[in-house]
C-alpha positions in Angstrom: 5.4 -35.6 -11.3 2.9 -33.0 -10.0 2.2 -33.1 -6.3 -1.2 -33.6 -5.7 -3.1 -32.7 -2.4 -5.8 -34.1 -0.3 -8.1 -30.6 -1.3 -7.8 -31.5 -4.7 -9.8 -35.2 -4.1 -12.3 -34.2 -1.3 -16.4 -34.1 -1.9 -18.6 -32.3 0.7 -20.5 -33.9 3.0 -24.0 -34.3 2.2 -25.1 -36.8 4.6 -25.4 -36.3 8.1 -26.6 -39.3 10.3 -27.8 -39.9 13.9 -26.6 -42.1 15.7 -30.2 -43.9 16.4 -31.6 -44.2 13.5 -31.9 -47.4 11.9 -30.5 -49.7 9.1 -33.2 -49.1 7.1 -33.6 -45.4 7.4 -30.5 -44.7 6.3 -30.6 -46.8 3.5 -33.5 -44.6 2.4 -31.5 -41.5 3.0 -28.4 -42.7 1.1 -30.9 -43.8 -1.8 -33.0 -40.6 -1.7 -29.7 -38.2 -1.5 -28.2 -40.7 -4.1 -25.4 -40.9 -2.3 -22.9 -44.4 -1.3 -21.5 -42.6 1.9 -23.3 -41.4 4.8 -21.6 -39.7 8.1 -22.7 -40.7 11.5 -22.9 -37.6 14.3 -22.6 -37.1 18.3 -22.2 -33.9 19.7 -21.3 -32.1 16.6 -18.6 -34.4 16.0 -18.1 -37.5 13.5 -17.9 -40.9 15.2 -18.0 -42.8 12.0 -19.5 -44.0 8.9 -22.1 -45.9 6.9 -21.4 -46.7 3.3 -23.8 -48.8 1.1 -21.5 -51.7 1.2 -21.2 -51.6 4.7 -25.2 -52.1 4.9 -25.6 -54.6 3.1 -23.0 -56.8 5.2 -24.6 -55.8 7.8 -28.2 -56.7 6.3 -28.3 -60.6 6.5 -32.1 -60.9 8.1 -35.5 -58.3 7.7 -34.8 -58.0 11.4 -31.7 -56.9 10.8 -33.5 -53.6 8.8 -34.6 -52.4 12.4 -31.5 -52.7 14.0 -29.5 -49.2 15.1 -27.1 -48.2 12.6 -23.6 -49.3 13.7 -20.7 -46.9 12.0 -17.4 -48.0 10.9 -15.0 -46.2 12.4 -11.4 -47.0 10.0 -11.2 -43.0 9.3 -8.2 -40.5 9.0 -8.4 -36.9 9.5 -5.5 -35.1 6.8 -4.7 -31.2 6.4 -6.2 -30.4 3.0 -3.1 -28.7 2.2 -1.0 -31.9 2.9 0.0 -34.2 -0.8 -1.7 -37.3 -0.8 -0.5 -40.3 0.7 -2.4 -44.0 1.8 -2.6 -45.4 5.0 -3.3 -49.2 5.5 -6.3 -49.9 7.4 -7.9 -46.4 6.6 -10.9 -46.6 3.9 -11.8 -42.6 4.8 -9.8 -39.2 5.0 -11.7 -36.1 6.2 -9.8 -33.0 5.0 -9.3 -30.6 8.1 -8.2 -26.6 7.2 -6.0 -24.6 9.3 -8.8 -23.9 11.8 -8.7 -27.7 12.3 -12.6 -27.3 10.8 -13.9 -30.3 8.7 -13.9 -29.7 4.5 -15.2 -32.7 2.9 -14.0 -35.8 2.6 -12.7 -39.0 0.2 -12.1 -42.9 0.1 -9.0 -44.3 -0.2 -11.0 -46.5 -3.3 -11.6 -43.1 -4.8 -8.8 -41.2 -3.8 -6.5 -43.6 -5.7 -8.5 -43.5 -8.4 -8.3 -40.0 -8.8 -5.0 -39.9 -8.1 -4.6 -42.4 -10.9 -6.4 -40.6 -13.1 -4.7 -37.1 -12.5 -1.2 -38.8 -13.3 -2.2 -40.7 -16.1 -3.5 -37.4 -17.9 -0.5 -35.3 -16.6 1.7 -38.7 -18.4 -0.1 -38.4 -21.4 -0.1 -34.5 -21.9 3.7 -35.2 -21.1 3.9 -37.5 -23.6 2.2 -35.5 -26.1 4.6 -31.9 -25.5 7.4 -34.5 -26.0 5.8 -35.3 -29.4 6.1 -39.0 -28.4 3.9 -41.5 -29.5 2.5 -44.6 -27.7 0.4 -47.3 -28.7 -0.6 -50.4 -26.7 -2.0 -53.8 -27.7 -2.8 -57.1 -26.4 -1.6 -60.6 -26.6 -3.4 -60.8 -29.7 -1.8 -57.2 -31.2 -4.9 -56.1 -31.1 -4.9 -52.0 -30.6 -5.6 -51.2 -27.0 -4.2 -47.6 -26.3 -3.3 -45.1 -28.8 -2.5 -41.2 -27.4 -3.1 -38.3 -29.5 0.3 -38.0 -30.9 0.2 -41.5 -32.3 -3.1 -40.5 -33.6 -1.5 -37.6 -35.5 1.7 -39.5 -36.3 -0.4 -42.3 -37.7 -2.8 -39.6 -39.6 -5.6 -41.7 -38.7 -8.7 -41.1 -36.0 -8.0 -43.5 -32.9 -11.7 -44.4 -33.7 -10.7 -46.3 -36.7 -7.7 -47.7 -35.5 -8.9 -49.1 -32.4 -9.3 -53.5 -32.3 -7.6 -53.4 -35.5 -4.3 -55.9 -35.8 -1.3 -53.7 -35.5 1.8 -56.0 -36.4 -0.7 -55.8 -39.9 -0.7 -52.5 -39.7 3.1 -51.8 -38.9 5.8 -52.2 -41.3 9.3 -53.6 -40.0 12.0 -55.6 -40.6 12.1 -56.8 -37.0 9.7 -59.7 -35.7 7.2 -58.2 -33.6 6.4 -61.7 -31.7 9.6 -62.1 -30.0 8.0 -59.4 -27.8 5.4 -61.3 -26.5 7.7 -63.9 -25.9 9.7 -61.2 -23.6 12.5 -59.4 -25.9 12.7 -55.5 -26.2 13.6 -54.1 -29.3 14.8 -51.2 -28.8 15.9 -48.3 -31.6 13.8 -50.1 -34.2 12.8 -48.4 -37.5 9.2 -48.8 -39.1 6.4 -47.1 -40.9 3.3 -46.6 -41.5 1.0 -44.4 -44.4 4.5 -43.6 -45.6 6.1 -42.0 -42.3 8.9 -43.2 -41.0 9.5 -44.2 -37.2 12.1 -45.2 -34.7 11.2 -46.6 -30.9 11.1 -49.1 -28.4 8.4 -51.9 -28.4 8.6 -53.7 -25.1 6.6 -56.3 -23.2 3.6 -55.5 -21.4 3.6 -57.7 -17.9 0.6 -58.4 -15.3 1.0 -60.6 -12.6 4.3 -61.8 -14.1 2.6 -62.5 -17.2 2.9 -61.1 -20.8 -0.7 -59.5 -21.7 0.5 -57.6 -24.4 3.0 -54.7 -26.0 3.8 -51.4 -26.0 5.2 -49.2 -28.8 7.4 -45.7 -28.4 8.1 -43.9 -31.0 9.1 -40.6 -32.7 8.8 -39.8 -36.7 12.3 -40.3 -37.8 12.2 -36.8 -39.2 11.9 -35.1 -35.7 14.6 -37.5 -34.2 16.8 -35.9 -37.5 16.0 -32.4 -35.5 16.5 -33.2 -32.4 20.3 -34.1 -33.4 20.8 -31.5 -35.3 19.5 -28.9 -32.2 22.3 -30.9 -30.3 24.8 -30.4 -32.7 24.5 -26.3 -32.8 23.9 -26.8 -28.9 27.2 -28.3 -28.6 28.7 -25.8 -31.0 26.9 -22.7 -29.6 28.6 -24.3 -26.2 32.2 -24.7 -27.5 31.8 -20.9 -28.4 30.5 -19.9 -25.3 33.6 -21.8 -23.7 36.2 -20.0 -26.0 34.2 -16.5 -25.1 34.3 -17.4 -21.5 38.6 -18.1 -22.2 39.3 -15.1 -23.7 37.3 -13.2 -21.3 39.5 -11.8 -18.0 36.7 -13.0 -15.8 36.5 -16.6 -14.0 32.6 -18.5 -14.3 32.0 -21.0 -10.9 28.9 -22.7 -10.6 28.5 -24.0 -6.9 25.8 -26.3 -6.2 23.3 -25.4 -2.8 25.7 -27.8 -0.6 28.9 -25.8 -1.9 30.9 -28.1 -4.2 32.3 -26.6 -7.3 30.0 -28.1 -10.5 32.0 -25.9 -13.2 34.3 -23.2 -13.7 34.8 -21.8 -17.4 36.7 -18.1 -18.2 40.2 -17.2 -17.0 40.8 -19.8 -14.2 42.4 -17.7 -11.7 45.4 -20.4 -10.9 46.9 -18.4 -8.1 43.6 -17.7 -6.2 43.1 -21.5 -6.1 46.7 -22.7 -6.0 46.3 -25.1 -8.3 47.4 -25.8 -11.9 44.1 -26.1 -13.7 40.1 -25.8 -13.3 40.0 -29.3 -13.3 41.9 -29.3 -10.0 39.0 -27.6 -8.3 35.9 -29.4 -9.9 34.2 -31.3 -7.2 35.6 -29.5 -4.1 33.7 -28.2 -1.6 33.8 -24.0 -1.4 32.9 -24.3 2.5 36.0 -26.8 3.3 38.2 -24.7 1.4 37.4 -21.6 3.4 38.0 -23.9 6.9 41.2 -24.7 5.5 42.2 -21.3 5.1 42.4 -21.0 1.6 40.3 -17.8 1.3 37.6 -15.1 3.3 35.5 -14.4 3.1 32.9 -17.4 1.4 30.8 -15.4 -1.3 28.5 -18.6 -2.4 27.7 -19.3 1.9 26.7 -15.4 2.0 24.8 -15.4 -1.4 23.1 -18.6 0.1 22.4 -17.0 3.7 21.0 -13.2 2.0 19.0 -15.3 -0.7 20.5 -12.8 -3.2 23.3 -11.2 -5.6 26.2 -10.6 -3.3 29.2 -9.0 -4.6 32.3 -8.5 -2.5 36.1 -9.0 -2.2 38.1 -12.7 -1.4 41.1 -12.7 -0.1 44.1 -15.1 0.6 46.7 -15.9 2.9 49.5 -15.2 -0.2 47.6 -11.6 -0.7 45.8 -12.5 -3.7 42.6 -10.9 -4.2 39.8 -11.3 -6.1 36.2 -9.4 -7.1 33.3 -11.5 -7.3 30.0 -11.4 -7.9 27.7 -14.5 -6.8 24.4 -14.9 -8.5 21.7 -17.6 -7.1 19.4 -19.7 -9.4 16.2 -20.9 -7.8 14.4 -24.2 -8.3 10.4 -24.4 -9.0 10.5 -24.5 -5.2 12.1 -21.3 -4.7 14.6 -23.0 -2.8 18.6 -21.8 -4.3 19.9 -24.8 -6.5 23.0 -23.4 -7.4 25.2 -20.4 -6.9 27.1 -18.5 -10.2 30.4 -16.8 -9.0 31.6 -14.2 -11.8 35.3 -13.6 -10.5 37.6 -11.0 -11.6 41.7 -10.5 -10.5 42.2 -7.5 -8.9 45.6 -8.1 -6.9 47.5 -4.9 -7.1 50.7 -5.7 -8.9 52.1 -3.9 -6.7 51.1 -4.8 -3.8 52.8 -8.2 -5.2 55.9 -6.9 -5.6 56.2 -4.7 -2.5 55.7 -7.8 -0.9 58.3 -9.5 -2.2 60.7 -6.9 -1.4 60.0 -6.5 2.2 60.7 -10.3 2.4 64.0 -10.0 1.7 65.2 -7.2 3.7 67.6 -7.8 6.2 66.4 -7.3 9.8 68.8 -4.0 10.9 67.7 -2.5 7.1 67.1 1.3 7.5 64.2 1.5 4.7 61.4 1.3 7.2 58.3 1.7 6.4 58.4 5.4 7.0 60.4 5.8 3.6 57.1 4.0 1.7 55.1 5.9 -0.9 52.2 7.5 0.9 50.3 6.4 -2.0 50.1 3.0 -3.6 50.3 2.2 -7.1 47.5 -0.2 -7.9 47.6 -1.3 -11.8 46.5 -4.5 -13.1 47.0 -3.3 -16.5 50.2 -4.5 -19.3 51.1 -1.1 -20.3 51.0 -0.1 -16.6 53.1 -3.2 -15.6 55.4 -2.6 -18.7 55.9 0.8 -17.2 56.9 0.3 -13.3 59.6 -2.5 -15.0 60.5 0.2 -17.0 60.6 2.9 -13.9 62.1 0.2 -11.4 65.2 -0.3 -14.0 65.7 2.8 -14.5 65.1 3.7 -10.4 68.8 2.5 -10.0 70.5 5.0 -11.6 70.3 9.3 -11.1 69.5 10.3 -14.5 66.6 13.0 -14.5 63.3 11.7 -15.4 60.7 13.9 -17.3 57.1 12.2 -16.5 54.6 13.2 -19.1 50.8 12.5 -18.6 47.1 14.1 -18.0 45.9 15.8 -15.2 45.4 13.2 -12.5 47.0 10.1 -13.8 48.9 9.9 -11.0 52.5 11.9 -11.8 53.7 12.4 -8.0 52.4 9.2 -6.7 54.3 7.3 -9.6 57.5 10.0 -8.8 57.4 8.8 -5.1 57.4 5.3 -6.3 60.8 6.0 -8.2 62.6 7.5 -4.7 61.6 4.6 -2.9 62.9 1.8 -5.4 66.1 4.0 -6.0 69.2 3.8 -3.2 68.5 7.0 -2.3 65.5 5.8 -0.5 66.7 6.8 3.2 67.2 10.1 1.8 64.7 12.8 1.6 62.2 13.2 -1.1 61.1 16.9 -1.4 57.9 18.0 -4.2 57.1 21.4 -4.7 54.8 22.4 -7.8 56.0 25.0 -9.7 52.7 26.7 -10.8 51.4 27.0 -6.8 54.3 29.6 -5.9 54.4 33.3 -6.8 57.2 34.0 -9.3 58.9 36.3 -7.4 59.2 33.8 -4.7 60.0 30.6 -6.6 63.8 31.4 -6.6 64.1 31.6 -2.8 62.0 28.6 -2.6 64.0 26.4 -4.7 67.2 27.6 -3.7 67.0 29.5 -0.2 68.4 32.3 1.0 70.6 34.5 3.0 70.3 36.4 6.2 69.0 39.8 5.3 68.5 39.0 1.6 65.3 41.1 1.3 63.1 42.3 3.7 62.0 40.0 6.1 64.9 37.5 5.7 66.3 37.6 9.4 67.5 34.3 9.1 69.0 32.4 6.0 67.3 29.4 5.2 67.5 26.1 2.9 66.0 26.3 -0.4 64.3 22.4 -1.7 67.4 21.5 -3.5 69.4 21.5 0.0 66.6 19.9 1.7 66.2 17.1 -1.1 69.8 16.8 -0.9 71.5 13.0 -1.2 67.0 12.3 -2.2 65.2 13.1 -4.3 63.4 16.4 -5.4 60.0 16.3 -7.7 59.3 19.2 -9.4 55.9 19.0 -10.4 54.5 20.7 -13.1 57.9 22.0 -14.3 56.0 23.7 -17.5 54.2 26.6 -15.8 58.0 27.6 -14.3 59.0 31.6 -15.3 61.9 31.6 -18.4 64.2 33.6 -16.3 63.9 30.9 -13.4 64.2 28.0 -16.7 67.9 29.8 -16.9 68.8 29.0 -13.4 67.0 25.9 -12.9 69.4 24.8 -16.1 72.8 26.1 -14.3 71.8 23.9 -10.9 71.1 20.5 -12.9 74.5 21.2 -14.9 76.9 22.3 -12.5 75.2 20.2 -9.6 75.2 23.4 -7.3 73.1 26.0 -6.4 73.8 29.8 -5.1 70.7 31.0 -2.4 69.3 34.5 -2.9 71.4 37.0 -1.5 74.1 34.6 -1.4 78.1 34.5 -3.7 78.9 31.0 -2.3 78.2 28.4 -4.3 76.7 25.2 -2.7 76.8 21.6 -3.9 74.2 19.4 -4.3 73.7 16.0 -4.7 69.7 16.1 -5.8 68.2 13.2 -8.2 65.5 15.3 -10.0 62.1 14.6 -11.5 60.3 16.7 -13.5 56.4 16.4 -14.3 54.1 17.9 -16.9 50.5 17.5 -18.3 51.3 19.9 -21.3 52.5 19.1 -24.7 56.2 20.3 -23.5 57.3 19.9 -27.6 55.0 22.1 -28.6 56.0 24.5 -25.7 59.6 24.8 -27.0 58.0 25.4 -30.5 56.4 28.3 -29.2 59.6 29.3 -27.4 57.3 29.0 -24.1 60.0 26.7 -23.0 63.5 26.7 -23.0 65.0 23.9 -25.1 68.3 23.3 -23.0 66.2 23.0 -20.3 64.0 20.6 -21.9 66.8 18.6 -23.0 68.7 18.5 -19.7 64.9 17.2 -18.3 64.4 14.9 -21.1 67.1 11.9 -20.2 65.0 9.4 -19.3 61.1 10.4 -21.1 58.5 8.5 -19.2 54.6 8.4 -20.0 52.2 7.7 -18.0 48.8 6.4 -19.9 45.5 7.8 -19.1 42.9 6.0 -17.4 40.8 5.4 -20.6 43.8 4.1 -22.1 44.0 1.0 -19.3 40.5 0.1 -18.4 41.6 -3.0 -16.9 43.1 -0.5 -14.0 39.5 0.7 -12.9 38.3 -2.8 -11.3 40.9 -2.7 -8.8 41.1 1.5 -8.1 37.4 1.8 -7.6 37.9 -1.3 -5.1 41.0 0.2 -3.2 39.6 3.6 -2.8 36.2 2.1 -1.1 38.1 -0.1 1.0 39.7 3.0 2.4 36.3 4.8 2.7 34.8 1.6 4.4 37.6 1.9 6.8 37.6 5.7 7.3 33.9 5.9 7.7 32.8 2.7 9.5 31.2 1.4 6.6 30.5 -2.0 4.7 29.4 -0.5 1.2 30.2 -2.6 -1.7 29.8 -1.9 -5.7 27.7 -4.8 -7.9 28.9 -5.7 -10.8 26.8 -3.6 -13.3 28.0 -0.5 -11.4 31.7 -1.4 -12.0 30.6 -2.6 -15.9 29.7 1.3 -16.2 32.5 2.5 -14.3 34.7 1.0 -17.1 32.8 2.2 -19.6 32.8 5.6 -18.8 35.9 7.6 -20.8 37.0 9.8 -17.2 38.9 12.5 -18.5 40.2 13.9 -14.9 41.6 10.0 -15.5 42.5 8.6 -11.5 41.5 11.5 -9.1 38.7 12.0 -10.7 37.7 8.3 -10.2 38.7 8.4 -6.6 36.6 11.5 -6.0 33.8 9.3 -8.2 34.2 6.5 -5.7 33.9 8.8 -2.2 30.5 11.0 -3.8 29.0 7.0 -4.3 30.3 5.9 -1.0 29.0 8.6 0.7 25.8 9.2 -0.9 23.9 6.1 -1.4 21.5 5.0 0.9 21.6 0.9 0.7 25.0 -1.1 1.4 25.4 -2.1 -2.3 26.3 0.9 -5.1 24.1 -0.2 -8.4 23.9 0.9 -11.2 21.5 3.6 -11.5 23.9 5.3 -9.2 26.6 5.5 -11.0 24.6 6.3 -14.2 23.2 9.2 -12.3 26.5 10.0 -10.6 28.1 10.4 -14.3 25.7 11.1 -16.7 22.7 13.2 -14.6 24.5 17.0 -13.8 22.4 19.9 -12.4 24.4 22.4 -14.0 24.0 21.3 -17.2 19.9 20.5 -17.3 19.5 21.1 -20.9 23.2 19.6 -22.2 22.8 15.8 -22.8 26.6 15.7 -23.9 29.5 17.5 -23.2 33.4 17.8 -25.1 35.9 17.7 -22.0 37.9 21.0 -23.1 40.1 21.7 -26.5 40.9 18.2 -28.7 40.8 17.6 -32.2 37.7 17.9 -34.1 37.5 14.1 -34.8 37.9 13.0 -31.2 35.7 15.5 -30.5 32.9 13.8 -32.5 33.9 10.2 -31.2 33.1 11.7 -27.9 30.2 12.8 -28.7 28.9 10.0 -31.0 30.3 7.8 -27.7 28.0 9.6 -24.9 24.9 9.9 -27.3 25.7 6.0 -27.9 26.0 4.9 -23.6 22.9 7.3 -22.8 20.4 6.1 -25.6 21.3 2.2 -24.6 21.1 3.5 -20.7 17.8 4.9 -21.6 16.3 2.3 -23.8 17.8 -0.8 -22.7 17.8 -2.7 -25.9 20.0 -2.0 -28.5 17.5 -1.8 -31.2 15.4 0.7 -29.5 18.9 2.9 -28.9 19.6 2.7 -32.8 15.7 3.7 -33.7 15.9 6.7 -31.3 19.6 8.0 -32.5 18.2 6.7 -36.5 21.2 4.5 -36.5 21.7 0.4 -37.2 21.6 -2.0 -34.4 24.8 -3.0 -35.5 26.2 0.5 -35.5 25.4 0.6 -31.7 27.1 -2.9 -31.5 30.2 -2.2 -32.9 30.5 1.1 -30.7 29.6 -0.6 -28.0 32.3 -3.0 -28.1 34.7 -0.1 -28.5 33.8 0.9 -25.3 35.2 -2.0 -23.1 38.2 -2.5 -25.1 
């Protein structure tokens, strides 16, 4: 029901009465000003109040007509803005403003009947929206009440049907009598003018006494539509709930006090410790974070900002999750509930580094200064397929070519294979084989001798010696000289190596790994590359996927490298969740480095605490260099990937520039469902 205030019933005041004059003068004011309420004045200020009823009380005699006016002083001053409520013993309420100033007043006798009168209409318009129809009668079924939509229901002005017998006029089965002896019938069908019903009709009491009935009722044909609306409700809601399942992302609604209402998606089972959603459903998000269970509480700080908050929680076990938290306001613009869209994002391996550290014996010597310098954060199956693969295979010293694109992460991945091997107290040595000068390579990889060339006053220890009982990465093997191919070949088979300027042989026990981002196939082909070589390198083949090719990776690297940034630069920025929708959408061919350079440009150069989406977009999309290029090809590929790449960018930038995907398919003179279909392609 509407609130109603005190403003919304008050009249000005048009009388104004000394307090000397007499019984009969202001029964000629309050006749002449035709008005039944006068107010009585001292000093500026109201002391009371004369009211035609009052006055004629008080006139019993013709004496009495000369007496001085005496005010009745059962008033109540009320802020305007205030909703209305009664007082007992108050017949008067003068509305005051915020300057405590005097804007007209009401009687209780009329304010209640306005009030009456306000909710009665706000019922009935109520009652009409709804489509509900409601007739009254009395004891007699005579017609007493009809509302407009039993006037349309009926088909039949309320003019004509007014007095007339309506148990006459009704047809049903049911005997309409037992009603006025007290009985409710409830769900009862009938008709009238050929239109079929259902309703309620029910008793109508005053004073404990039957005076009549009442009769609800819809047309059976809308009640027919109404179910059916519920039925593709429920089944538009099963679908949402199998959507939500197959979806990677956890739904929590939180009500304003904190308990948990719903939770739909991928429950996230080790986040909660529990078994199942259900476990959860009616707990309290701000007891859980007392007991320890997570930090920090997203729906509390969503509640305390009064808007979207996105951040990461965290548990004792080192489970993490991204969330986003969403509030829903009421018609009072107070928060109602909180939605929490939650996403996994526990590095797999932080999981299993975890567990391995746990079981180490106290006196081990693989301290933490034999760890990775890098991490390797992957959420992704083919990623989690592939560290199985590369910790089986990290047991034995078989040499390990590691194929991928610029930037997937080759060397950090390499590092990763040294430090679950038994050689991990040993040293693990990298040099890339495109960053030296041919004629130095040789004495690089293998050393040399005192007096060797000029310049060499001292011998000194090529990589192989230093990597020796480790490990030795030799990183972009493809851009090594043929002639250095040959001896690179003779030191893998014969397991020793001879320095520059050197006869002695030396052994070496040197686990090697060997990384390219060239088609190294093709490269033997072409007799770029020698093909005992590429054999000897090619024992153990291992591919490492591009970035586009596990999108379910860039949720958890964007959040690792601005955690590092926050902690390097002081500060608290966070990305919302249509910034990281884009940041997956986007096809990053400079795959990881290229997203962690992404992440540090964002971090650095917005302004507010939370990266949106307009950054991003203008991060990736907006160049300087290329003004008048709206899409680009990333380098030499086939013709038909070429045009998916194309046909992809035109696609992200039309719907980033329209909005709608109709307005993105008239621009590019394409279907909606064209756009669609692409779309989806995107975030697979």
């Amino acid at each position: 029901m509407t609130v109603v205030l005190w403003r919304n019933l008050l009249k000005p005041i048009s009388i104004k009465l000394d307090k000397d004059l007499t019984n009969s003068q202001v029964v000629n004011k309050l006749i002449t000003n035709k008005s039944a309420i006068g107010f009585i004045y001292e000093a500026g200020e109201i002391t009371g109040y004369v009211s035609l009823l009052s006055l004629m009380n008080a006139i019993q005699s013709p004496a009495d007509f000369e007496r001085t006016v005496e005010g009745k002083t059962d008033i109540l001053k009320v802020p305007e803005n205030a909703a209305v409520e009664f007082y007992y013993h108050c017949s008067v309420f003068l509305g005051l403003n915020e300057q405590e100033e005097i804007t007209g007043y009401t009687t209780a006798d009329e304010a209640e009947r306005l009030l009456n009168e306000k909710r009665l209409t706000e019922m009935n318009e109520s009652m009409d929206h709804a489509q509900i129809g409601i007739i009254t009668t009395d004891e007699n079924f005579r017609i007493t009440f009809m509302n407009e939509t039993a006037e349309t229901i009926m088909g039949l002005p309320r003019t004509f049907l007014m007095e007339r017998n309506y148990r006459t006029l009704v047809q049903t089965d049911r005997d309409l009598s037992e009603v006025l002896e007290g009985k409710r019938l409830l769900n009862v069908k009938s008709s009238f003018n050929f239109k079929q019903m259902s309703g309620h009709f029910s008793p109508i009491y005053k004073k404990d006494s039957i005076k009549g009935m009442v009769h609800v009722f819809f047309l059976q044909e809308q009640l027919e539509e109404i179910a059916r609306e519920l039925a593709f409700v429920k089944e538009m809601n099963e679908d949402l709930q199998a959507i939500y399942s197959s979806s990677n992302e956890q739904i929590l609604t939180v009500d304003a006090e904190g308990t948990i209402v719903t939770v739909a998606g991928s429950f996230l089972c080790h986040f909660w410790d529990a078994e199942n959603s259900e476990d959860i459903i009616g707990a309290n998000v701000f007891q859980l974070e007392k007991d320890g269970r997570f930090t920090p509480n997203i729906a509390d700080q969503c509640i305390k900002q009064q808007k979207k908050v996105s951040l990461v929680q965290r548990t004792d076990e080192g489970y993490e999750i991204w969330s986003t938290a969403t509030p829903i306001w009421d018609e009072k613009n107070k928060i109602k509930k909180v939605i929490v869209i939650s996403r996994d994002i526990t590095a797999r391996d932080k999981e299993s580094r975890k567990d391995e550290e746990a079981v180490l014996p106290a006196d081990s010597p693989f301290t933490a200064s034999h760890k990775p310098k890098k991490q390797l954060i992957y959420r992704s199956s083919s990623m989690t397929e592939l560290v199985e693969e590369m910790k089986h295979v990290a047991g034995v010293d078989s040499t390990i070519l590691l194929l991928g694109e610029s930037g997937v992460g080759k060397e950090v991945f390499a590092q990763h294979l040294h430090y679950y091997s038994k050689r991990k107290e040993k040293p693990f040595v990298s040099t890339n084989c495109g960053a030296i000068p041919e004629n130095l390579l040789e004495s690089e990889l293998f050393g040399y001798e005192k007096g060797a060339f000029t310049g060499a006053q001292n011998s000194k220890k090529g990589m192989f010696e230093l990597a020796d009982g480790g490990t030795l990465l030799l990183d972009e093997i493809t851009e090594m000289p043929l002639l250095m191919q040959v001896k690179l070949l003779r030191a893998l088979q014969e397991r020793e190596i001879i320095r520059v300027g050197g006869t002695a042989p030396i052994e070496v026990d040197v686990r090697v790994i060997a990384t390219t981002n060239r088609n190294i196939k093709k490269l033997v082909q072409e007799q770029k590359f020698r093909e005992d070589l590429y054999y000897r390198l090619n024992v153990v083949p291992m591919r490492i996927p591009s970035l586009r090719e596990r999108k379910d990776d860039i949720v958890s690297l964007s959040l690792f490298f601005l955690e590092q940034l926050n902690d390097k630069y002081g500060m608290e920025k966070n990305l919302s969740r249509d910034a990281i929708l884009l940041l997956e959408s986007y096809r990053w061919p400079g795959n990881v480095r290229e997203l962690q350079n992404m992440i540090e440009r964002l971090a650095v150069t917005t302004k507010e605490q939370a990266i949106k989406h307009k950054d991003v977009y203008d991060a990736l999309y907006k160049t300087t260099d290329l003004p008048t290029q709206p899409v680009v090809v990333e380098g030499i590929l086939p013709l038909k990937e070429a045009v998916e790449q194309l046909e992809d960018q035109l696609i992200q930038m039309a719907v980033e520039k329209y909005g709608k995907a109709a307005d993105a398919a008239k621009a590019l003179k394409i279907s909606p469902a064209t756009i669609s279909r692409r779309m989806s392609r995107f975030t697979k």
